[in-house]
VOPAGU-2260 file (C-alpha; in pm, 1 decimal, decimal comma):
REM VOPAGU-2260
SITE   aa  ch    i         X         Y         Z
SITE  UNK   A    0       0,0       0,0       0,0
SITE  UNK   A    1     120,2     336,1    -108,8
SITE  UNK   A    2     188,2     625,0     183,1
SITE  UNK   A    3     -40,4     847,0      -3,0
SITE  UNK   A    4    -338,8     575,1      53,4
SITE  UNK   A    5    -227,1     469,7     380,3
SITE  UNK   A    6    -257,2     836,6     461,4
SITE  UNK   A    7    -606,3     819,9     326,0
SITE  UNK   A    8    -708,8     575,1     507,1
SITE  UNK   A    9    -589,6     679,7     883,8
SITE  UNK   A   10    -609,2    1022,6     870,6
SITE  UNK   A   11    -910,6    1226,0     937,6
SITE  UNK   A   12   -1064,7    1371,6     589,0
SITE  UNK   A   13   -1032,2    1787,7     712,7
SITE  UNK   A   14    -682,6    1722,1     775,2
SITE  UNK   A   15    -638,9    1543,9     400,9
SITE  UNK   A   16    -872,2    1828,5     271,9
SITE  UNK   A   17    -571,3    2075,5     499,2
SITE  UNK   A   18    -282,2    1911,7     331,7
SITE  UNK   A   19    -394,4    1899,3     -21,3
SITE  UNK   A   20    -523,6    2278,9     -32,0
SITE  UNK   A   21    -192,1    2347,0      12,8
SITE  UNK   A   22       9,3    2167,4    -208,3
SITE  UNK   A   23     144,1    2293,8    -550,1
SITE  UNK   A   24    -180,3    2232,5    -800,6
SITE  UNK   A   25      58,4    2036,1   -1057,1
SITE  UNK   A   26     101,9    1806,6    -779,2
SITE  UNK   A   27    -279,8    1808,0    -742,6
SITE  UNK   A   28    -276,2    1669,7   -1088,9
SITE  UNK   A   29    -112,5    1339,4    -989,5
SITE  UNK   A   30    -252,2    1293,0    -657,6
SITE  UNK   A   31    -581,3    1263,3    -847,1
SITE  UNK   A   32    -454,0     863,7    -920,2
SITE  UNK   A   33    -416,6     787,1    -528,0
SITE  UNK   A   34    -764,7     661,1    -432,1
SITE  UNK   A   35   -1097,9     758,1    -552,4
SITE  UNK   A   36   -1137,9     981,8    -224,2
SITE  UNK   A   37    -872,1    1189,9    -315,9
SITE  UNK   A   38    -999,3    1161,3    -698,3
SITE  UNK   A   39   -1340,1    1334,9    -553,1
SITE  UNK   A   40   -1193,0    1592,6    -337,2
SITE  UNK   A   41    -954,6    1757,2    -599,6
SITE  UNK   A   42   -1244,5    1692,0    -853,9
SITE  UNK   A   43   -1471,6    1878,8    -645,4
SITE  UNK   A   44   -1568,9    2252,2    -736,4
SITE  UNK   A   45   -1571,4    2388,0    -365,0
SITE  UNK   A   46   -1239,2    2290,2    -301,7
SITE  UNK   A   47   -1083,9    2353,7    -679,5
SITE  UNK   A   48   -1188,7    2741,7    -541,7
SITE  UNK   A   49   -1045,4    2703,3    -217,7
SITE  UNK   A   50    -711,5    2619,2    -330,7
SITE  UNK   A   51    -716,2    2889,3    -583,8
SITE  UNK   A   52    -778,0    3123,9    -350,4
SITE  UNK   A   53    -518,4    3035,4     -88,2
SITE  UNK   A   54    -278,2    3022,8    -407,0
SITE  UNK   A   55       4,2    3258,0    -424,1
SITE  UNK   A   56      83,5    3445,9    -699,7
SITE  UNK   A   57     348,4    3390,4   -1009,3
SITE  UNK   A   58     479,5    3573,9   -1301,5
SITE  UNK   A   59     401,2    3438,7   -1623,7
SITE  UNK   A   60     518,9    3526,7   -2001,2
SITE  UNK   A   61     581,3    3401,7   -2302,7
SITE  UNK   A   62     929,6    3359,5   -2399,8
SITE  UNK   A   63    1039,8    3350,9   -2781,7
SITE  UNK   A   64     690,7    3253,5   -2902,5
SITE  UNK   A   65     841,2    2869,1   -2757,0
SITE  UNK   A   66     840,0    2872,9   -2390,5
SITE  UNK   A   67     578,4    2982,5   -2093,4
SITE  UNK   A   68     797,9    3062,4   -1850,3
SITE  UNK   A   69     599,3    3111,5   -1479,4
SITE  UNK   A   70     833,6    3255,9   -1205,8
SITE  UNK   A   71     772,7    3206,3    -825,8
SITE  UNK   A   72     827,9    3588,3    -731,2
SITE  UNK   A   73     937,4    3548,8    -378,0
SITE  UNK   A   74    1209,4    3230,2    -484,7
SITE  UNK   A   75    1310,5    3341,5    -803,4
SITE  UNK   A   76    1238,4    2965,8    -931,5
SITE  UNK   A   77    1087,9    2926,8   -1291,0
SITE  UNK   A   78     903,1    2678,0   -1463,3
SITE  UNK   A   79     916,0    2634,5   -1797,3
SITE  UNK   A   80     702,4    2413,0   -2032,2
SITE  UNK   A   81     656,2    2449,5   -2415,0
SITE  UNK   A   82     426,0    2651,3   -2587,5
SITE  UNK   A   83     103,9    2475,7   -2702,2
SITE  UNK   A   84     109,8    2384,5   -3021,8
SITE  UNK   A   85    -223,5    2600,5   -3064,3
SITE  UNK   A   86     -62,9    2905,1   -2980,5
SITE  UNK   A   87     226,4    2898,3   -3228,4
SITE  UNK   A   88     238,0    3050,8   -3596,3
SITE  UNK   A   89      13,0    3168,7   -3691,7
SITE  UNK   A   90    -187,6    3199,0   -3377,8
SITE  UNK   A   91      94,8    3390,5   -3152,8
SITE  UNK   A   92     -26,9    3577,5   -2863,3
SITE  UNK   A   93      20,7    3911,0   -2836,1
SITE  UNK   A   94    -194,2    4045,6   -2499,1
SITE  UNK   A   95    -368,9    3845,9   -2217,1
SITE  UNK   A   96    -609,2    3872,5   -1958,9
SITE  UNK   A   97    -553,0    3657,3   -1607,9
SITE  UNK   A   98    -918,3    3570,5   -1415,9
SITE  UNK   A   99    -890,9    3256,4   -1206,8
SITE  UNK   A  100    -599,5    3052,5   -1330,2
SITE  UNK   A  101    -762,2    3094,1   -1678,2
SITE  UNK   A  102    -561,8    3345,4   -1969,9
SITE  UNK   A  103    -787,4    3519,3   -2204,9
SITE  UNK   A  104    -552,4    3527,6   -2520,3
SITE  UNK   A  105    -595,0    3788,2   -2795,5
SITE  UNK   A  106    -374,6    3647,0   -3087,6
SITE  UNK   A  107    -280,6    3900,0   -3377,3
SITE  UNK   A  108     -76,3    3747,8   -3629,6
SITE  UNK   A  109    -316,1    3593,5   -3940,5
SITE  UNK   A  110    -621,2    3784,9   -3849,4
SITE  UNK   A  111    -698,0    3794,1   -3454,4
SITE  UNK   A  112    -817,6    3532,1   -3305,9
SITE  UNK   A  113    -936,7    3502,9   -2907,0
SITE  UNK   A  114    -865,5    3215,9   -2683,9
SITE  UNK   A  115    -890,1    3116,3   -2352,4
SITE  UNK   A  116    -596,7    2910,3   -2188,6
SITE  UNK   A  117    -509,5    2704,8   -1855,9
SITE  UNK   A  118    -156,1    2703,1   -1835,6
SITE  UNK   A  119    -159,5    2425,8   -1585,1
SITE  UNK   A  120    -410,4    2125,9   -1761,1
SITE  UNK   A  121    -285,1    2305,0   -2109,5
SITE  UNK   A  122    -657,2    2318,4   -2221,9
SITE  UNK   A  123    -756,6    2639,4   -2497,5
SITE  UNK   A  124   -1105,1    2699,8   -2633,9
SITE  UNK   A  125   -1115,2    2940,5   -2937,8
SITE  UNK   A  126   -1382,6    3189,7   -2894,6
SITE  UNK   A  127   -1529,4    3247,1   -3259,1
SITE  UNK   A  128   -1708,9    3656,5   -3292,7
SITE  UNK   A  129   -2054,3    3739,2   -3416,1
SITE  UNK   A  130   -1807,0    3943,3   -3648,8
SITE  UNK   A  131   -1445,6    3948,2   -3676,4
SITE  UNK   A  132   -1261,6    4095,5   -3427,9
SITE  UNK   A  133   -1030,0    4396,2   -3496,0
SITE  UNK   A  134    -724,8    4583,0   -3353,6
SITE  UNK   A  135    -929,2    4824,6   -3197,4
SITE  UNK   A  136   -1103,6    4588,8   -3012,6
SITE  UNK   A  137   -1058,3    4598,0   -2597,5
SITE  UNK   A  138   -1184,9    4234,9   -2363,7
SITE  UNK   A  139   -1195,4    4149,1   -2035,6
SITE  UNK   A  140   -1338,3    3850,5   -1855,3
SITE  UNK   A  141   -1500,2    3768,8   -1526,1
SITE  UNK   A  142   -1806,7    3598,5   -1376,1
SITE  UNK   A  143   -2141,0    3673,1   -1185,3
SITE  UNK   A  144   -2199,3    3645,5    -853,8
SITE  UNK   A  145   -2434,5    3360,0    -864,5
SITE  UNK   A  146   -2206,7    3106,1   -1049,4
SITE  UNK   A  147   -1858,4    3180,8   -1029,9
SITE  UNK   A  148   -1771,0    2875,4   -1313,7
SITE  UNK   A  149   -2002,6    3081,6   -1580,9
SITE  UNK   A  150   -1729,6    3265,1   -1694,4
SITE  UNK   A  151   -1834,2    3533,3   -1939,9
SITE  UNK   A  152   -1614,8    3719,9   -2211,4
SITE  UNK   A  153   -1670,0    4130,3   -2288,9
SITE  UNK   A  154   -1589,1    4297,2   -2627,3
SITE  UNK   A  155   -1555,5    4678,2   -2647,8
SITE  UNK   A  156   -1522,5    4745,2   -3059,4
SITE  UNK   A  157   -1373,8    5062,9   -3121,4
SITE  UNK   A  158   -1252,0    5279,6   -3219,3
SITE  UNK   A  159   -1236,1    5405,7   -2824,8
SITE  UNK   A  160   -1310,5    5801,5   -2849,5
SITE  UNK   A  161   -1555,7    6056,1   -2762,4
SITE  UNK   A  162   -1636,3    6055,7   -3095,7
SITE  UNK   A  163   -1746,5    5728,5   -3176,7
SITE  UNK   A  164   -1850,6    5546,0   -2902,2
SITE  UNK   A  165   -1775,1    5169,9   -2806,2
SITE  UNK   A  166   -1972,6    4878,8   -2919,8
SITE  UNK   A  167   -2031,8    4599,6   -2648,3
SITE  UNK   A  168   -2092,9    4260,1   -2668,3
SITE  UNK   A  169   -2140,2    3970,9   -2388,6
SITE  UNK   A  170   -1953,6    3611,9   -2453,9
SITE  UNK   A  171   -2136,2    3339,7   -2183,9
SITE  UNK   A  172   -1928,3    3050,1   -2188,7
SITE  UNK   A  173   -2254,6    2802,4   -2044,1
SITE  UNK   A  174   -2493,5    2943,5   -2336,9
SITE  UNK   A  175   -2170,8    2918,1   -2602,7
SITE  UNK   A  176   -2283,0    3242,3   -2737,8
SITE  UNK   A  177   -2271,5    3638,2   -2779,5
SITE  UNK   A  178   -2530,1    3890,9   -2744,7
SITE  UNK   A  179   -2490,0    4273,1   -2798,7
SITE  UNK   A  180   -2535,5    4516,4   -2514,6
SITE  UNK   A  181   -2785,8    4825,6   -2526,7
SITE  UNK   A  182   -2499,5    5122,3   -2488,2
SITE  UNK   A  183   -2735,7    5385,6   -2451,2
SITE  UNK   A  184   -2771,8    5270,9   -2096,4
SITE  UNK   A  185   -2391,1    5305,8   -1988,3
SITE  UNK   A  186   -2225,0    5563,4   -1836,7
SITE  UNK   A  187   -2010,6    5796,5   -2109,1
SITE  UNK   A  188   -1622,6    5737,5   -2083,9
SITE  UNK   A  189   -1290,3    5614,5   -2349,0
SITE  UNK   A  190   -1063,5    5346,0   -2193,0
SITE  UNK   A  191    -737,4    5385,0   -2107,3
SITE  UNK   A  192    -589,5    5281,9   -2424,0
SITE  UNK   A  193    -186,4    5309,8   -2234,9
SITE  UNK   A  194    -373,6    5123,6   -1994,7
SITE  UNK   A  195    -414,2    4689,6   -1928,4
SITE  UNK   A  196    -761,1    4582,8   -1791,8
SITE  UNK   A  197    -771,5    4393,5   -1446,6
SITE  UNK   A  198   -1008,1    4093,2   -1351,9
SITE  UNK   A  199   -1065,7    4137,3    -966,7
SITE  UNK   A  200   -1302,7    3931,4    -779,5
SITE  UNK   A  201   -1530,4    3861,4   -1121,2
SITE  UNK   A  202   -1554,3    4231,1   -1231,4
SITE  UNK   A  203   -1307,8    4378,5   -1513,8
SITE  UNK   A  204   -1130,8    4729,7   -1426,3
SITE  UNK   A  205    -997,4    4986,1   -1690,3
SITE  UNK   A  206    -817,3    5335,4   -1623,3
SITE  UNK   A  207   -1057,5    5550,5   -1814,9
SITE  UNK   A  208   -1139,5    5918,1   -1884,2
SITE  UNK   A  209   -1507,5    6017,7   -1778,3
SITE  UNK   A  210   -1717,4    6294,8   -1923,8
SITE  UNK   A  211   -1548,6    6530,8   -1774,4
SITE  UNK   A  212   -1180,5    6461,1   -1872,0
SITE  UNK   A  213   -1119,6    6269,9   -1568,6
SITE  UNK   A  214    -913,0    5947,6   -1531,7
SITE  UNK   A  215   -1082,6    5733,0   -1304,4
SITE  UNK   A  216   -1118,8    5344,1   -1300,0
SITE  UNK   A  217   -1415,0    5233,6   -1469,5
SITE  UNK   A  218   -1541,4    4848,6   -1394,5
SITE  UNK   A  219   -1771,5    4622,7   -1539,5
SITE  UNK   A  220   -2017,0    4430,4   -1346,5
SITE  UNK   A  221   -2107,2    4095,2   -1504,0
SITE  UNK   A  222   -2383,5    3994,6   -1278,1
SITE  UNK   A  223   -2569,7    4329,2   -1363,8
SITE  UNK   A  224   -2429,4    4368,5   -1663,7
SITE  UNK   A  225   -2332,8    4767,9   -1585,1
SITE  UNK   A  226   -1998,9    5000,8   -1635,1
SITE  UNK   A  227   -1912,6    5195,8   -1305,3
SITE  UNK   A  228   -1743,1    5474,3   -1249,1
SITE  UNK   A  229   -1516,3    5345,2    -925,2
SITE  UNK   A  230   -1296,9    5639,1    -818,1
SITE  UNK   A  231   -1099,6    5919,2   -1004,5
SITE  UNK   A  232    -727,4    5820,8    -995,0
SITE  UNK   A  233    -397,4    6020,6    -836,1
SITE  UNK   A  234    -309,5    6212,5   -1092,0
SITE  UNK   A  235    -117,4    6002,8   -1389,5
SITE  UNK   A  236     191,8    6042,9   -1590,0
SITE  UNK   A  237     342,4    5808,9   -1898,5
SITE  UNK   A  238     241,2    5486,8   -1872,6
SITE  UNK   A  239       3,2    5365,6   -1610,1
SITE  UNK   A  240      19,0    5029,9   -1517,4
SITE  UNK   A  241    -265,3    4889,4   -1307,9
SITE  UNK   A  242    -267,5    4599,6   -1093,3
SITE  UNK   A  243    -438,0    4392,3    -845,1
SITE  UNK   A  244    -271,2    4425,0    -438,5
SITE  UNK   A  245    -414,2    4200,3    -163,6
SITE  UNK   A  246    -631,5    3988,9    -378,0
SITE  UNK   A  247    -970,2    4244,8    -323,9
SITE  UNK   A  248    -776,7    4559,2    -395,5
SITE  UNK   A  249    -647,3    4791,6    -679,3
SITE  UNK   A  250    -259,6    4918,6    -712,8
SITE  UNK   A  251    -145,1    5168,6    -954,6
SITE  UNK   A  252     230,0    5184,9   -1037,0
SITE  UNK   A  253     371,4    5582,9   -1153,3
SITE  UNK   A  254     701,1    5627,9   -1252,9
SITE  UNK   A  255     901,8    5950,1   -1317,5
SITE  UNK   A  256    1175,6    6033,0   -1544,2
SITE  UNK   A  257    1423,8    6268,2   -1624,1
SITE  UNK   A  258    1230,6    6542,9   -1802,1
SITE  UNK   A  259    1499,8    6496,7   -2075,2
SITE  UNK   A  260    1533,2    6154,6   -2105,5
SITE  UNK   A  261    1264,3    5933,0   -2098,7
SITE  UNK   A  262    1484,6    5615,7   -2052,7
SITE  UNK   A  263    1662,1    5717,8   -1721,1
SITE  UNK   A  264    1402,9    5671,4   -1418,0
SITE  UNK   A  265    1431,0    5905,5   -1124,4
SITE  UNK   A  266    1149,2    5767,2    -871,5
SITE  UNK   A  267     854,6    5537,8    -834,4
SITE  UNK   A  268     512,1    5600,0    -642,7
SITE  UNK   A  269     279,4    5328,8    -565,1
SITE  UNK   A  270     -74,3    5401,3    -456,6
SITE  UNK   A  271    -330,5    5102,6    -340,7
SITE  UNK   A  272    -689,6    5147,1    -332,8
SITE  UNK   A  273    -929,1    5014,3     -13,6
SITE  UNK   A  274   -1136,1    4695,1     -56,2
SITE  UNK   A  275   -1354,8    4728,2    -374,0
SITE  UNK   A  276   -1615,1    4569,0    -177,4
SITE  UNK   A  277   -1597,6    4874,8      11,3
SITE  UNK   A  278   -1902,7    5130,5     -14,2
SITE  UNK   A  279   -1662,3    5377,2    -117,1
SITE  UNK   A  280   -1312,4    5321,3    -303,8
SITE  UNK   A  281   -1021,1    5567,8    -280,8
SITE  UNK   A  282    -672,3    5581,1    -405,7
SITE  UNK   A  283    -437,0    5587,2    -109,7
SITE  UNK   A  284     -34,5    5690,7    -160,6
SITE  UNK   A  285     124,7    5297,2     -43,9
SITE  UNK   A  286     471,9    5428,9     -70,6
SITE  UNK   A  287     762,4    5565,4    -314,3
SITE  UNK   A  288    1112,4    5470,9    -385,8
SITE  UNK   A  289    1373,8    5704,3    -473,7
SITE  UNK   A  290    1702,1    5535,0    -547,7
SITE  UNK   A  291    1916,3    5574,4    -870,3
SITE  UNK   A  292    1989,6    5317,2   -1098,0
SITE  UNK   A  293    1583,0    5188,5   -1053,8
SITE  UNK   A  294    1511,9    4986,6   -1383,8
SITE  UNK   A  295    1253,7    5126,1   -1578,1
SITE  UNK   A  296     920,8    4954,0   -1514,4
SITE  UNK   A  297     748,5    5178,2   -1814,8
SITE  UNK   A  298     630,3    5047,9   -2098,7
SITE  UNK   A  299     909,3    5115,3   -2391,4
SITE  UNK   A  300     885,5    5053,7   -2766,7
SITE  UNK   A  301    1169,8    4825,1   -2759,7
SITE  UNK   A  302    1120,2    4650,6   -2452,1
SITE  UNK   A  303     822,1    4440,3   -2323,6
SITE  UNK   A  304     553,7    4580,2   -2072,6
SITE  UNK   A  305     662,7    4485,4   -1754,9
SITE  UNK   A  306     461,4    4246,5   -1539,3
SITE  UNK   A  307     460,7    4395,6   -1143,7
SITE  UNK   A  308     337,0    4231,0    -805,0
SITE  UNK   A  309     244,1    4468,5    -497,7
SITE  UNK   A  310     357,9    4319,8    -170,0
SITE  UNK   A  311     229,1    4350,6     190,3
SITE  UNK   A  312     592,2    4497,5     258,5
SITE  UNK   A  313     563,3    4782,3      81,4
SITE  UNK   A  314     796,1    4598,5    -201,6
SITE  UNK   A  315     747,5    4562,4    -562,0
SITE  UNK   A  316     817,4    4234,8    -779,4
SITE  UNK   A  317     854,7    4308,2   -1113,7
SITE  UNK   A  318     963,2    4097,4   -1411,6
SITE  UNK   A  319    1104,9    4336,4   -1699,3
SITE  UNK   A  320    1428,7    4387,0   -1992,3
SITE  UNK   A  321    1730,9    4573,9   -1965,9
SITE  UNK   A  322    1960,2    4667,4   -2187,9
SITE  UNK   A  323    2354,7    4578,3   -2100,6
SITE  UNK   A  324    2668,3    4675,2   -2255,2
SITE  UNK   A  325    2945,7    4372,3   -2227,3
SITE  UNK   A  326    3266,6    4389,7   -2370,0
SITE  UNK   A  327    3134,0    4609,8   -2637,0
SITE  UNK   A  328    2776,8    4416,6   -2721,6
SITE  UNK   A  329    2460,0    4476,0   -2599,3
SITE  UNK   A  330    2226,5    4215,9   -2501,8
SITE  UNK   A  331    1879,1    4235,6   -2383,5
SITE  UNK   A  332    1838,5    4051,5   -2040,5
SITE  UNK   A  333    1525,1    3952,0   -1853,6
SITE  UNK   A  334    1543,0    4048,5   -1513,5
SITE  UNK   A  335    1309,3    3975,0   -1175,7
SITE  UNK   A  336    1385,7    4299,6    -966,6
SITE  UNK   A  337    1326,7    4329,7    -586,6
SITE  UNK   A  338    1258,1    4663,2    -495,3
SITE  UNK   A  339    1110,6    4797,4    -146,5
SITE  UNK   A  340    1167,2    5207,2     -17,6
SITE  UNK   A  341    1521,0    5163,6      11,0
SITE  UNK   A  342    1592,6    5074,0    -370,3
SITE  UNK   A  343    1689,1    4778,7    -582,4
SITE  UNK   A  344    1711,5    4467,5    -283,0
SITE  UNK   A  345    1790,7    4181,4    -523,6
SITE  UNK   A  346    1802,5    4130,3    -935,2
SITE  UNK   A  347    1834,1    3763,2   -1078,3
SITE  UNK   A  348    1840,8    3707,9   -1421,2
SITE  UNK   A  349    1638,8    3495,5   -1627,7
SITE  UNK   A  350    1743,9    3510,3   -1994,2
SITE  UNK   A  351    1983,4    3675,4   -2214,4
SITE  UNK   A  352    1899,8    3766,1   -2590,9
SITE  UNK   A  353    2217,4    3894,4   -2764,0
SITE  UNK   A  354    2051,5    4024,7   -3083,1
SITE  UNK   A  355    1873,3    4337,8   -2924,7
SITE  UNK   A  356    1761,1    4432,4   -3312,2
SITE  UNK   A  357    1529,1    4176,6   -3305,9
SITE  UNK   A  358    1297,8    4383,6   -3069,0
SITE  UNK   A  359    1107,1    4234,4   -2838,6
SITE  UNK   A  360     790,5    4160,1   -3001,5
SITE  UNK   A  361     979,6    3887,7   -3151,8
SITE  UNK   A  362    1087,9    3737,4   -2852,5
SITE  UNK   A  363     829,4    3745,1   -2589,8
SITE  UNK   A  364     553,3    3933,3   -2475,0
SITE  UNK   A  365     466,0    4159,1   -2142,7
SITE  UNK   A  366     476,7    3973,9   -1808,3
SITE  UNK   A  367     142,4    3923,9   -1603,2
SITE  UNK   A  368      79,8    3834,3   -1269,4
SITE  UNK   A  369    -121,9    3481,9   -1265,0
SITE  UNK   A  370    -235,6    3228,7   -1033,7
SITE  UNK   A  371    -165,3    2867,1   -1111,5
SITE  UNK   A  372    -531,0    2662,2   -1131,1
SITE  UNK   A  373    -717,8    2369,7   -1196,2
SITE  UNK   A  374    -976,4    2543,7   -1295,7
SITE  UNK   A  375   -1109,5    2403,8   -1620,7
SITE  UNK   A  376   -1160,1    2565,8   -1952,3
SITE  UNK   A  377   -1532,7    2631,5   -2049,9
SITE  UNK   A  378   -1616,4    2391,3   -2304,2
């Protein structure tokens, strides 16, 4: 008899239920063949939730349209598996969208195509349009508050002005279908288009400019099927990357530059939001770092969009390119900075491209912050 069944059979189930919620969930994957008891319990809906939410977070990106590379942030360690076969030429991805373990994929390369992906089980469903979908197309994805498996897909068709107002359509994932939303009923604002959206919780949330010329965050409800305006942000420069901090909150990373050089950074402000559950949600200053020699956590037209992690230590995780001069070459190098007030507290790098003329659209895309799952992917 295995240990994993003797286990099973002398120990009490809530302290099985205790130890499995905490392991990795690729080990989850094999401990499914142990006994039909275990088989049930990882199977089981309640406690496929569970473990996601007591998950930590990782870094994940695509490296050289080859390799998904996922990073532990804390450890430095990273996995790496191929890329599914589905998601090479001509089907490359170029953004994504993280809710629940699950990637919503935009591909442009032949057309654009949308997918949704679990890293983990390796599953993809193409989502086909009512019409094709265009560059000037924004999506986000979430769930409803009555059946948090029904994921559902939204499509903003722009183009995203004053001018000429969005489009909206709903994907449901149970139904296998899109319908088209009534937009004389929203609230008037133009996403962010410097801007990535955020899945929190089941709702999507954009930087956006209200009617009035404000940037606020604007979210989407997809249990009442609504746009909100949330709060009006700290006031933004460059690029504004917006993030998710403490699982129920919002974090918005600001860098500065020299006024003459947009490549050199000078200082870095973080501001975190209160619960969005809360009746009413503010932008709070978290903390800033001013340090030289700060790598530059903006986006950059030769240089992926850095992926960035908030922690409860006032410290930032962030998983970005340099440039570096050796011996007279320059090479691009992936790097996994950690920086708290004090500065830069450790770098490790995780890959070296010599040919920096090659830009980095043809060697991997942005970082995101993910959650490893076992959630599956809608049929």
């Amino acid at each position: 008899m295995s240990s994993s069944k003797r286990l099973s059979r002398w120990l009490p189930h809530e302290l099985i239920e205790e130890i499995l919620i905490r392991t990795h969930v690729k080990s989850l994957h094999r401990f499914k063949s142990t006994c039909k008891q275990w088989y049930d319990l990882i199977s089981d809906k309640r406690f496929m939730y569970d473990h996601l939410d007591r998950s930590p977070q990782r870094l994940i990106r695509i490296d050289n349209h080859q390799t998904v590379q996922i990073i532990d942030p804390v450890t430095g360690i990273i996995s790496d598996s191929p890329v599914p076969d589905m998601f090479r030429s001509p089907y490359s991805i170029a953004f994504m969208v993280h809710c629940d373990g699950l990637m919503l994929c935009m591909c442009y390369q032949t057309g654009i195509h949308l997918g949704v992906w679990n890293p983990v089980t390796r599953k993809i469903k193409w989502v086909e349009p009512l019409d094709s979908y265009t560059d000037t197309d924004y999506f986000g994805i979430g769930y409803g508050n009555t059946c948090r498996d029904n994921y559902k897909i939204l499509r903003l068709s722009g183009p995203l002005s004053f001018e000429d107002p969005a489009q909206y359509e709903i994907y449901e994932f149970k139904s296998d279908s899109w319908r088209t939303l009534d937009a004389s009923k929203f609230i008037y604002f133009v996403v962010d288009t410097q801007g990535r959206g955020m899945s929190v919780k089941g709702n999507m949330y954009w930087i956006a400019e209200n009617e009035n010329r404000q940037y606020c965050i604007l979210s989407f409800d997809f249990s009442m099927e609504t746009f909100k305006n949330v709060c009006v942000c700290p006031p933004l420069r460059g690029n504004r990357p917006l993030g998710c901090f403490s699982g129920d909150r919002l974090s918005l990373l600001l860098q500065h530059v020299q006024p003459d050089d947009f490549e050199v950074p000078t200082d870095i402000e973080v501001w975190v939001t209160n619960k969005l559950s809360d009746g009413v949600v503010s932008f709070t200053k978290y903390f800033n770092v001013t340090s030289p020699h700060l790598p530059l956590l903006l986006s950059h037209t030769d240089m992926a969009r850095p992926g960035y992690a908030i922690g409860n230590h006032k410290n930032i995780m962030a998983w970005c390119d340099i440039y570096l001069e050796e011996d007279g070459e320059w090479y691009t190098c992936i790097t996994l900075y950690h920086i708290d007030q004090g500065g830069i507290r450790k770098q490790i790098e995780t890959g070296r491209y010599a040919d920096v003329s090659t830009r980095y659209y043809d060697q991997f895309i942005c970082s995101y912050v993910y959650v490893p799952s076992s959630v599956s992917v809608p049929e």
